[in-house]
KOLKOLTI-779951 format. One record per atom (N, C-alpha, C): x, y, z; residue in one letter. Coordinates in steps of 0.2 Angstrom, whole numbers, plus 5000, padded with zeros to 4 digits. Layout:
# KOLKOLTI-779951
XYZA;...
END
This chain:
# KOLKOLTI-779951
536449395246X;535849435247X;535549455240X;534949455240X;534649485234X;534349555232X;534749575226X;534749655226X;534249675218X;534149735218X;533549735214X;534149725209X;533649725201X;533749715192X;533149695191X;533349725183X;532749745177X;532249695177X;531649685178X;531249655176X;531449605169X;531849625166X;532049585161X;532349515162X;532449505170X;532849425170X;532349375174X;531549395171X;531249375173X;531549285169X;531549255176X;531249195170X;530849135169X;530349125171X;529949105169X;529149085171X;528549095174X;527849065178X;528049015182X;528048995189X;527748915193X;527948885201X;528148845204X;528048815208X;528548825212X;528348795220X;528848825225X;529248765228X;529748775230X;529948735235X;530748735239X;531048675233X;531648655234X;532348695229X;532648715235X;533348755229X;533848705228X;534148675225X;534648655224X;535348705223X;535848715228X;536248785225X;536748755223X;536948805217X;537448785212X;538048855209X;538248825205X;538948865204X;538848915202X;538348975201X;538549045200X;538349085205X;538549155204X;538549185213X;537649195212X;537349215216X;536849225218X;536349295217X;536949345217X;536749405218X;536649415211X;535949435209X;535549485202X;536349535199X;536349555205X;537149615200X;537749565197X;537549505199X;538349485198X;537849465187X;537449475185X;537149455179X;537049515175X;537549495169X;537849565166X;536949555160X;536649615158X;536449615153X;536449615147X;536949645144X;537149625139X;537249545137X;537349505142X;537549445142X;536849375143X;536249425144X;535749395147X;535149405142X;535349465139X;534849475132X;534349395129X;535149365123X;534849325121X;534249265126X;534549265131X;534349215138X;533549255138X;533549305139X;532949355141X;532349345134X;532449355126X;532149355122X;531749265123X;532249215124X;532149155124X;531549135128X;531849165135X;531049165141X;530549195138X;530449255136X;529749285136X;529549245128X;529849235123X;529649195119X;529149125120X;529649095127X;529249025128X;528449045131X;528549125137X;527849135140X;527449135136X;527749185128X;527149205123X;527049135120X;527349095121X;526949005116X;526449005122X;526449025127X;525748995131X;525448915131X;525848885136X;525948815133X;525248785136X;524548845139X;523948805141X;523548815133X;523948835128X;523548825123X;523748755120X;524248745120X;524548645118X;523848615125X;523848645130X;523148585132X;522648585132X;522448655129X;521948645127X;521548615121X;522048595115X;522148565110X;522048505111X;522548475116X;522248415120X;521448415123X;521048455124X;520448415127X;519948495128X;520148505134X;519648555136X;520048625138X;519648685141X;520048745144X;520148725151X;520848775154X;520748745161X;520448775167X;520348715168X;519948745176X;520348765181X;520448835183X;520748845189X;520548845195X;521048845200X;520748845209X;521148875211X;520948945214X;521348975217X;521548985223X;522048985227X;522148975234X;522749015237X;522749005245X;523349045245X;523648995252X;523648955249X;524048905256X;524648895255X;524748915262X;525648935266X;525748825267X;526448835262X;526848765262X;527348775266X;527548735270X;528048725275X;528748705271X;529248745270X;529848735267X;530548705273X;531048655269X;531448665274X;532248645270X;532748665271X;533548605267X;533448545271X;533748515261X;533948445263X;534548435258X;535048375260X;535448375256X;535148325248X;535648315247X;535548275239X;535248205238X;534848195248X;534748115246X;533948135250X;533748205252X;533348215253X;533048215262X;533748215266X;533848215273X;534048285274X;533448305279X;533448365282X;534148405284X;534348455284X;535048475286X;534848545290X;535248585297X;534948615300X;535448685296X;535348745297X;535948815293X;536648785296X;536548775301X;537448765303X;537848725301X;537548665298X;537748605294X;537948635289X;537548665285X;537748695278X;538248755278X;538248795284X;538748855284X;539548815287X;539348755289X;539948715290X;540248685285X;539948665279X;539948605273X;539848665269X;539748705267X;539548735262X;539848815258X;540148825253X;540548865254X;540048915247X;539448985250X;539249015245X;539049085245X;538949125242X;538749195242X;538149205245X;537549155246X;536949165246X;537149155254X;536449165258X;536449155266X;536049085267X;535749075271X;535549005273X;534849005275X;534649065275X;533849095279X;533249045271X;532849035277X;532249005273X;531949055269X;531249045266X;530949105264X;530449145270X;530249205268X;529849225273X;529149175272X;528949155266X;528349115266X;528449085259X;527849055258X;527849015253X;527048975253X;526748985246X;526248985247X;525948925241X;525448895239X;525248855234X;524748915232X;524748955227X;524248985225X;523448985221X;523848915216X;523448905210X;523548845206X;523048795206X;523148735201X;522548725197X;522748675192X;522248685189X;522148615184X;521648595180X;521448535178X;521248545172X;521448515165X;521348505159X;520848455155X;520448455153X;520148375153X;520448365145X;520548285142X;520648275137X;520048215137X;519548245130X;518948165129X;519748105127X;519248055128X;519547995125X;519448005115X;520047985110X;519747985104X;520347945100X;520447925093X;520647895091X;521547945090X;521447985090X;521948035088X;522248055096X;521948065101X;522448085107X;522648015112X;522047985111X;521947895116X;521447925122X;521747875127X;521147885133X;521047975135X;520247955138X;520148015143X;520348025151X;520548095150X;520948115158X;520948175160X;521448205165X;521448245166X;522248265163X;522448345164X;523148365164X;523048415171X;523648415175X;523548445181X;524248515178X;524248585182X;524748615183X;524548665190X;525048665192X;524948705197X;525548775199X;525248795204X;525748865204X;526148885213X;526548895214X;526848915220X;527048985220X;527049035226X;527249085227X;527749105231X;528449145232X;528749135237X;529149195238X;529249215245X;529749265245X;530349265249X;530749275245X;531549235247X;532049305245X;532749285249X;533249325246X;533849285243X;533549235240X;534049195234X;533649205229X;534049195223X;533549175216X;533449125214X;533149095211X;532749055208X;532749035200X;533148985199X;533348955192X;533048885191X;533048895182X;532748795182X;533248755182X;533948755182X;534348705179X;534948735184X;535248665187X;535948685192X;536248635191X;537048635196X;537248575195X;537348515192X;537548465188X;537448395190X;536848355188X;536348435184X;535748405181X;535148415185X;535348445191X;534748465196X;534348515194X;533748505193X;533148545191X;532748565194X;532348605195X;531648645197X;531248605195X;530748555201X;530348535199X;529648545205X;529248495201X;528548505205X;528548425205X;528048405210X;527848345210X;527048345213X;526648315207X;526048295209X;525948215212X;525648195218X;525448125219X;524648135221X;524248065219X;523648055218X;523548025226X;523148025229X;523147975236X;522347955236X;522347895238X;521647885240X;521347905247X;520647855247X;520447875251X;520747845260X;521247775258X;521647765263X;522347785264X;522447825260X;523347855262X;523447825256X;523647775253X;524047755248X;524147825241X;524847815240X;525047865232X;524647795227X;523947835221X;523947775216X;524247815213X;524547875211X;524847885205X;525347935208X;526247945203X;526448015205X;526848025199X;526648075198X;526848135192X;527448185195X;527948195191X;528548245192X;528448275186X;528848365188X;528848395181X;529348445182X;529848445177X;530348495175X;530348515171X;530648535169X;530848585160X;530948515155X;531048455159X;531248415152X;530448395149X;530048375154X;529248375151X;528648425153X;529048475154X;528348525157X;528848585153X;528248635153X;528648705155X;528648745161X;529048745163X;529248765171X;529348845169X;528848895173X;528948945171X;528948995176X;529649035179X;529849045184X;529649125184X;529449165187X;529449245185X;529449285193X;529749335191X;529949375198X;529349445198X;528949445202X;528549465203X;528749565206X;529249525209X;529449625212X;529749595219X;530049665223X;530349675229X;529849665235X;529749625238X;529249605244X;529149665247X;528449695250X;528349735251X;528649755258X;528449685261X;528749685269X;529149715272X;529049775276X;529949795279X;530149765285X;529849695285X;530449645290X;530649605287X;530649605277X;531049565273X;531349615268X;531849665268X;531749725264X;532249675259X;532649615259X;533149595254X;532649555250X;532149515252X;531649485247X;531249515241X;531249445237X;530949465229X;530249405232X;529949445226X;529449385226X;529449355219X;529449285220X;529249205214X;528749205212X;528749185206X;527949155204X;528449105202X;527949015202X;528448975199X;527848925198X;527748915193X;527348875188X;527248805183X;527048765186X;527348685181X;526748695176X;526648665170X;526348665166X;526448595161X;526048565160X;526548495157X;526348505149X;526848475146X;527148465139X;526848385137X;527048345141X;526948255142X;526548235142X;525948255136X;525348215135X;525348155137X;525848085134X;525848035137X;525847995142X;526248035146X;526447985153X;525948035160X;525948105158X;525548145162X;525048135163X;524548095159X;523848085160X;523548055167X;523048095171X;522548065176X;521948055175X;521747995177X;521247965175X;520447975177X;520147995173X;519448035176X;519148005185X;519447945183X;519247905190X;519447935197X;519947935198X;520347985202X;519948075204X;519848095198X;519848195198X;519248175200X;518648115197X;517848145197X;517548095203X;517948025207X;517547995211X;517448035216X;517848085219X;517648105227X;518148095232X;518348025229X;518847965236X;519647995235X;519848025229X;520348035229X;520548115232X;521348135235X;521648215235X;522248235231X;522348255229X;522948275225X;523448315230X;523848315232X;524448315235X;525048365231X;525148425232X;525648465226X;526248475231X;526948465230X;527548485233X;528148505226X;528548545229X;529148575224X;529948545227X;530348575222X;530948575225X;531448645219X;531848665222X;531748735218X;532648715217X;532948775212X;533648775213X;533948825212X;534148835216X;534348925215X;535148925211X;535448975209X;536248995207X;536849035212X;536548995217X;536949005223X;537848995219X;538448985222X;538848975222X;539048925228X;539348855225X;539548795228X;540048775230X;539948715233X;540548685236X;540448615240X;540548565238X;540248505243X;539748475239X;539248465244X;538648415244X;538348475242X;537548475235X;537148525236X;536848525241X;536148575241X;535848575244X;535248585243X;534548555244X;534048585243X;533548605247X;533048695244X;532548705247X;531948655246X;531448625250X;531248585248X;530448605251X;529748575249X;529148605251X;528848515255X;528548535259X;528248485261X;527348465258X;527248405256X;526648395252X;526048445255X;525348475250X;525248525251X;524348465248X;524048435253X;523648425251X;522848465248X;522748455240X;521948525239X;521448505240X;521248565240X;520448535243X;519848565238X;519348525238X;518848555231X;519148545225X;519648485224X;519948465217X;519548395213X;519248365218X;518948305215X;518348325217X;517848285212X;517148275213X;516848305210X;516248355211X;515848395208X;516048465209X;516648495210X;516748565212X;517048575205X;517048555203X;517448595194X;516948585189X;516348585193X;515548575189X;515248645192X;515548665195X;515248735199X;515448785196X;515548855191X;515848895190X;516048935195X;515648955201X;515848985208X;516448965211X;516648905210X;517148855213X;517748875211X;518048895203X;518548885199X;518448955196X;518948955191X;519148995184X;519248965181X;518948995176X;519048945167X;519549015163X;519748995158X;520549025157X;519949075153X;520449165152X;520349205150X;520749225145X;520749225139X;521349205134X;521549275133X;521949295133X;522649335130X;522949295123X;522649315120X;522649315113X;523049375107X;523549415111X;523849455108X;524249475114X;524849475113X;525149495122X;525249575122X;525649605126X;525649675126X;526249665122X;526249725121X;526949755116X;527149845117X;527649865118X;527849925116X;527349985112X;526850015114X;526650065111X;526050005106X;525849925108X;525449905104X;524949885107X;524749825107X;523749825110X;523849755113X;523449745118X;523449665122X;522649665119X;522349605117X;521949575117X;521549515120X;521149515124X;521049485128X;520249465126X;519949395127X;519449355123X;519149305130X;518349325128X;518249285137X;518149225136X;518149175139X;517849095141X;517349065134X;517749035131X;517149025123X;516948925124X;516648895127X;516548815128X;516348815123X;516348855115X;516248835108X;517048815105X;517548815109X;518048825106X;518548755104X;517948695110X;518548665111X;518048615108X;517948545107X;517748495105X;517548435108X;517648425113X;517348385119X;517348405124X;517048385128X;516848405137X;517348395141X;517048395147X;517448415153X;517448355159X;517248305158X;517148255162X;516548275164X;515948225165X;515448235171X;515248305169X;514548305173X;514048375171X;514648425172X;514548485168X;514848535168X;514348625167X;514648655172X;514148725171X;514548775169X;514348825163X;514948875161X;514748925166X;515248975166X;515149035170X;514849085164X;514449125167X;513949175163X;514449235161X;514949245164X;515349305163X;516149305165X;516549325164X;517049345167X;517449415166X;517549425173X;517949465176X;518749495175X;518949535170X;519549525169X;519849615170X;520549605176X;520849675176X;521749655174X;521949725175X;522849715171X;523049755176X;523749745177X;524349815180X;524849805175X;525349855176X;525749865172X;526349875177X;526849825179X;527349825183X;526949825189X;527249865194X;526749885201X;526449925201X;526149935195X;525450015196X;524849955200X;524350005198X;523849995202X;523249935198X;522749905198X;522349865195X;522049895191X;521749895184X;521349935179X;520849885175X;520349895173X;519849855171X;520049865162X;519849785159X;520049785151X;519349815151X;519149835143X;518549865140X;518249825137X;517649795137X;517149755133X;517149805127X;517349755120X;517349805113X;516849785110X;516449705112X;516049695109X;515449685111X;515049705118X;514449705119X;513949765118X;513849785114X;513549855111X;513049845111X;512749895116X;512049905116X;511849865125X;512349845128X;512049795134X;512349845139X;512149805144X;512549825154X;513049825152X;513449765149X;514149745151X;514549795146X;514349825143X;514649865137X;515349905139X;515949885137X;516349945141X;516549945149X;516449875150X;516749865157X;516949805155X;517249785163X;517749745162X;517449665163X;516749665159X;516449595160X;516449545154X;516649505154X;516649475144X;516149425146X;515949405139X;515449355139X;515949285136X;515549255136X;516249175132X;516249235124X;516649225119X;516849255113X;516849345113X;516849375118X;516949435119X;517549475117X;517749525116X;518449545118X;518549605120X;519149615122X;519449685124X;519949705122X;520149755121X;520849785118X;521049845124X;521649835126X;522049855131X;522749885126X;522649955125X;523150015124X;523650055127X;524150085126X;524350115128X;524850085134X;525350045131X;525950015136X;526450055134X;526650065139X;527350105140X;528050085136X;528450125135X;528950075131X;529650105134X;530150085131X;530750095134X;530950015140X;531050035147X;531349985149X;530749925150X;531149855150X;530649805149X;530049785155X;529549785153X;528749775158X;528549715159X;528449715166X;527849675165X;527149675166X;526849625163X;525949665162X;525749585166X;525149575172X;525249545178X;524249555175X;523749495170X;523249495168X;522949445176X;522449455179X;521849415184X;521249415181X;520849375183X;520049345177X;519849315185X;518949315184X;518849275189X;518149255186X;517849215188X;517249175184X;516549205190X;515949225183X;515149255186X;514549215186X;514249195187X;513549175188X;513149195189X;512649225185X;511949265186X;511549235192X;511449255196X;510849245202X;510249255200X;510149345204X;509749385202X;509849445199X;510349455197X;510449505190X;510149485183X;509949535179X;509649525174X;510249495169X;510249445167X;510749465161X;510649515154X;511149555152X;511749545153X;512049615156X;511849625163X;512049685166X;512749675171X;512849715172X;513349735177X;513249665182X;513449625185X;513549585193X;513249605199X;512849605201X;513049635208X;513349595214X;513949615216X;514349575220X;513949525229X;513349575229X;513149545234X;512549495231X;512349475226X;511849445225X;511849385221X;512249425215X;512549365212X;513249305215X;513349265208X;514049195214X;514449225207X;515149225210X;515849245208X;516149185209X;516849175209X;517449125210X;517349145216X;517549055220X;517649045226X;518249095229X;517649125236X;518349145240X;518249095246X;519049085249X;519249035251X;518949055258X;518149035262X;518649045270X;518849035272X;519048985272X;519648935278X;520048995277X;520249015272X;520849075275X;520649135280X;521349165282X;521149235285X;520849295280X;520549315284X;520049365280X;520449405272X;520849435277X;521549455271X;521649415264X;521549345264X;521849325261X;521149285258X;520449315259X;519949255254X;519849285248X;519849375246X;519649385240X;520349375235X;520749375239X;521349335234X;521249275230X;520949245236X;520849155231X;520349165226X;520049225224X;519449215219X;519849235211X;520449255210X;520749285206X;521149225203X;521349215197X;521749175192X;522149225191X;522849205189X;523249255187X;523649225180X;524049275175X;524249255171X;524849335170X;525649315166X;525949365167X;526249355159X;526449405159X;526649435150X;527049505152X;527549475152X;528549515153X;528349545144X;528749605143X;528649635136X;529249665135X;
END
């Protein structure tokens, strides 16, 4: 069962699915602190390399899509044949229980363009995406025997077939794992909630072909398999996600700023008693385009929490003398400075961005939420759940 601890064993942003359980107990208490330190410094180091600035060096910023689609999770053994609880409370000898998650969701993926040039090779895309979950095991990248926390991207056309498929773990991505807090739920009071994030590293073999992302005819297909530090015995086990076809990833919708998020840099992270700086959307920054017509967004929208406090808007430092002055609007090369982090036991700071389009507003004033176009919110979902899809998220442990 899963018992609270410090935000400090956060470990790392990404994707949801499959557990593979392995040889430590499971329980957060059983992870001595002192023992987890150096482990602890290591993580939040890799967060702060921020490994979408390696892709953006490759090509362009990335385009994100945000959603909240429920993925169907189930155990299988090690050859990938479904197993029911009682097989495994038969076969299996572990501290953890055998209960699925309460949900599991795909929340966010996103697409990087690299031009074709003599210094990187062909032009493509880079894909990363994000999974959300709430479980009462934890969630590790490396278990027994070599079993990893992975994500699998495949490419389908437009008659079923896979023309490409992509895997990613910690050997060629960053797999970046973070524990978001205790589920609110009181029909789940032992659940924590996941963020689990693939990110790739593998410029070479990763690359998708503009053909695929810009024709229309193809879908992208995103699945996981997770591993937790259950305690073993036997045959592993894994949690597993069943393919999660997106929608609005090919064609013209990443030509729409309404459609997507374009990243909002955190360019200084939080610290102890020091300043987050946050810098908005700059298409001067990068050096080639984005495959096919592309529209920037006119503004974005950026707020912060601090652990589970409440949402707070960053502060325009540099529009002086406009609308946007001192709110939480940035223009592409804008900034904000976000003060006064709390210090003592270790935080986490939880940044969302979402992308604006002047309609009928003047620029450069305020939005107005009814008149002008913002990031897509999703309706296909339930009501509850479409102004979530308009938010990008980004998290910074300190």
């Amino acid at each position: 069962m899963k018992t609270i601890i410090s935000i400090k064993n956060v470990t790392a942003v990404i994707a949801v699915a499959a557990f593979i359980l392995f040889l430590n107990g499971c329980k957060k208490t059983d992870i001595n602190d002192k023992t987890t330190s150096t482990l602890d410094e290591k993580i939040m180091s890799n967060i702060k390399a921020n490994v979408a600035q390696q892709m953006a060096k490759e090509g362009g910023i990335p385009q994100i899509f945000t959603r909240k689609q429920p993925v169907t999770t189930y155990w299988a053994d090690q050859f990938g044949k479904p197993v029911t609880k009682e097989q495994m409370q038969n076969n299996f000898v572990s501290q953890c229980n055998y209960d699925l998650p309460a949900y599991c969701d795909l929340v966010q993926y996103a697409r990087v363009y690299r031009c074709a040039s003599t210094v990187y090779g062909a032009a493509g895309y880079f894909l990363q995406f994000e999974f959300e979950i709430s479980w009462n095991n934890n969630i590790v990248k490396l278990g027994t025997g070599g079993n990893r926390t992975s994500g699998f991207a495949d490419i389908i056309d437009a008659g079923g077939v896979t023309v490409q498929s992509l895997a990613f773990d910690d050997t060629n991505s960053d797999v970046q794992i973070v524990e978001i807090g205790q589920d609110p739920n009181p029909s789940y009071p032992n659940n924590y909630i996941f963020r689990v994030k693939f990110v790739t590293t593998d410029f070479n073999t990763h690359l998708v072909p503009e053909l695929y992302i810009n024709s229309g005819n193809h879908a992208v297909n995103f699945s996981a398999m997770f591993v937790t530090n259950c305690k073993s015995g036997g045959s592993p086990y894994s949690l597993r996600t069943l393919p999660v076809t997106t929608y609005g990833f090919t064609g013209a919708s990443g030509n729409d700023p309404c459609k997507r998020n374009d990243k909002a840099w955190v360019t200084t992270g939080p610290s102890s008693g020091g300043t987050m700086i946050v810098t908005g959307y700059n298409p001067g920054a990068v050096t080639c385009g984005y495959g096919g017509s592309f529209v920037a967004p006119d503004l974005q929208e950026v707020q912060y929490k601090i652990d589970a406090g409440s949402w707070q808007n960053v502060v325009n430092s540099t529009a002086t003398g406009l609308g946007i002055a001192n709110s939480a609007f940035l223009r592409g090369g804008d900034f904000a400075n976000v003060t006064g982090f709390p210090s003592g036991t270790p935080h986490m700071v939880i940044v969302r961005y979402r992308n604006w389009k002047y309609i009928s507003t003047t620029p450069w004033n305020i939005p107005n939420i009814s008149n002008d176009c913002r990031s897509y919110a999703n309706t296909s979902l339930p009501s509850s759940y479409q102004d979530y899809s308009t938010w990008a998220y980004q998290y910074w442990p300190y």
